[in-house]
N, C-alpha and C positions, 0 to 999 in steps of 0.2 A: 866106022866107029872111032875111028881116030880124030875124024873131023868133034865131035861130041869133045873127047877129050882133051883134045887143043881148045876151044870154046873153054870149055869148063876151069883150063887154066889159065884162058886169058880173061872168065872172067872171074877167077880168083884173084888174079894179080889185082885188076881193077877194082875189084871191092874191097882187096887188102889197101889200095890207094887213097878209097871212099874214109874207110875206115879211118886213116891217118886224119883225112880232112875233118872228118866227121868228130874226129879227138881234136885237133884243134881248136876247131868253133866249139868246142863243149868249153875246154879250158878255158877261147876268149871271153865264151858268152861268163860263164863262172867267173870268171873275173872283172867282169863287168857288173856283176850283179854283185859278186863281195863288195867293191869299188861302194856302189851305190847304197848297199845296204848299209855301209860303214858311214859314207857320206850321210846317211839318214840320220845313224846313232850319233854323230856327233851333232848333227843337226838337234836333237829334239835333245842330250846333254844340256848344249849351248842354251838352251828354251829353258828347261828345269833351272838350270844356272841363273841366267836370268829372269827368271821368274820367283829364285829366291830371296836372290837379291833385292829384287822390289817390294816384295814380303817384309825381306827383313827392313827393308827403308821404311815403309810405312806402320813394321809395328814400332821403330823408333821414333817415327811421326808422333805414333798416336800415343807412346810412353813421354815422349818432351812435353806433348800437347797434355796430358793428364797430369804432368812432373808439375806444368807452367799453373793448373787450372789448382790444383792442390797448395800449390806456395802460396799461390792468389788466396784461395778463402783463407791458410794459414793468418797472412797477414792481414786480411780483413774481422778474423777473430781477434787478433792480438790488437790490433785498434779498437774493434768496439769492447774490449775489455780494460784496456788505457785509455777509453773514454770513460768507462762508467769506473772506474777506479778514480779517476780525475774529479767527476761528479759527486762521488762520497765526499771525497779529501773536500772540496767544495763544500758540502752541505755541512761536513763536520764541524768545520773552520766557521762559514756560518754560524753554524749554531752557538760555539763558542764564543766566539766577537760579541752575537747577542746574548749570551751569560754573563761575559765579562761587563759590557757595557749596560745591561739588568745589574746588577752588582754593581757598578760605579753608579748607576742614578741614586740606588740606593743608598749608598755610603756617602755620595754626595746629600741625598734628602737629610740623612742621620744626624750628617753635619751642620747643614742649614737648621736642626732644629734645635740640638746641641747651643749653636751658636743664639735662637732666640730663648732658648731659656732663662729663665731669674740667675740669676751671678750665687746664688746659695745653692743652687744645685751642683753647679758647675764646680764650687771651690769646697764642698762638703764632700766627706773620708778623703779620698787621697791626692787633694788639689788640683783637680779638673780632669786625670786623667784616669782612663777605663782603666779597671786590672781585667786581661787576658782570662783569665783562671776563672772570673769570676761574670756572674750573670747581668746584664744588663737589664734594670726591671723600670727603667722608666720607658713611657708614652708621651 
């Protein structure tokens, strides 16, 4: 029975040995696998990170590009309204030039006919000239 007993403690000794080895490769494998897992996390960090970053590029893309496309029609309103403001001023001006100068043929015909009239029309009540105030009733 002693032989059993001695066995039994040598191979207690040896599995208390096992054990140490067996704690070891736990610890290394565990820290191989923290290692890795942490490598992972910062890995797919790194990936969110950049991937926001391109996010955030492209929506500043697409706000310059919409910033760019908004100034544009701005200024193509403000032109085709400083056009058609231009085109009034135009027509008004027009129209007036032909009032003024409707009015001067006029005043011009008045005079041409002023001038052939008889010399008694001309120098009869207040010596050839109109009064203002009052009505003009020759043809």
């Amino acid at each position: 029975m002693l032989k059993p007993a001695i066995l039994a403690a040598i191979a207690s000794v040896a599995l208390a040995g096992c054990q140490e080895q067996i704690d070891r490769q736990a610890d290394r494998q565990a820290d191989r696998i923290g290692a890795a897992v942490s490598d992972d996390v910062n890995d797919a960090a790194a990936n969110v990170s950049s991937s926001l970053d391109n996010l955030g590029d492209a929506i500043r893309g697409q706000a310059d590009r919409v910033g760019a496309h908004v100034v544009d029609e701005a200024a193509n309103q403000t032109t085709r309204a400083a056009d058609d403001l231009a085109d009034q001023i135009r027509r008004h001006g027009d129209r007036a030039v032909d009032d003024v100068g409707a009015a001067l043929q006029g005043a011009g015909a008045s005079l041409r006919d002023r001038e052939r009239a008889p010399v008694d029309d001309r120098q009869s009540g207040d010596r050839g000239y109109d009064r203002a105030d009052e009505r003009d009733d020759r043809r």
